[in-house]
C-alpha positions in Angstrom: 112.7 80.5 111.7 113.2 82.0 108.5 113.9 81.0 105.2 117.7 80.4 104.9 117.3 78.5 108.2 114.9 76.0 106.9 116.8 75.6 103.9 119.6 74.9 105.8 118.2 72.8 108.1 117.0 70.6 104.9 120.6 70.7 103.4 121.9 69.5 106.2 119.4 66.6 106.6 120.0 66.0 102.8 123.3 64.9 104.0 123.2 63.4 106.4 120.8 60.8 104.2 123.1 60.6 101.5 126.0 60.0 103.8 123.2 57.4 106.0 122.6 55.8 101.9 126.6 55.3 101.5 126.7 53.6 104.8 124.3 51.0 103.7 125.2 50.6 100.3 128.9 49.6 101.7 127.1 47.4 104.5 125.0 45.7 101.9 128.3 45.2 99.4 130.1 44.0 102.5 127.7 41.5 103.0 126.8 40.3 99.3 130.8 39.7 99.4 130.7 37.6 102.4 127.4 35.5 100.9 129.3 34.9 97.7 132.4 33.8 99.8 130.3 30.9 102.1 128.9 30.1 98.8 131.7 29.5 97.3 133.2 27.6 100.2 129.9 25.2 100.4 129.9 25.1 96.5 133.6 23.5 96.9 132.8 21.2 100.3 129.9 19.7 98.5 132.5 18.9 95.0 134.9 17.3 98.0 132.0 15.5 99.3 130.6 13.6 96.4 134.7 13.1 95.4 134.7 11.3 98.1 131.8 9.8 97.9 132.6 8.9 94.3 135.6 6.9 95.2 133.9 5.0 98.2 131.4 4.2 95.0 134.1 3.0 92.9 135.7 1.2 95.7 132.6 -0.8 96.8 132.5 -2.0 93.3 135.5 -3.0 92.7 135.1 -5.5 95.8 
């Protein structure tokens, strides 16, 4: 194997790392995006819950 081979051989596996880096920088940005969603979503259940939980307050001492 000669030179221009081996280099070759290394650009191409230059690539195909750079193009395997991509891949799992979009996979982990996927994901981040989907952790800040549920986040988010528990972040606003657990306002709803102590709401509610709030107004059973108030209602019990009102009684």
């Amino acid at each position: 194997m000669n030179d221009k081979e081996k280099i070759r051989i290394l650009e191409d596996e230059i690539k195909r790392l750079r193009d395997e880096v991509i891949t799992w920088k979009t996979r982990y940005e996927e994901l981040k995006n989907c952790v800040e969603i549920i986040n988010a979503e528990r972040l606003e259940e657990a306002k709803r819950q102590r709401e509610f939980l709030y107004s059973l307050l108030s209602k019990k001492e009102e009684e």
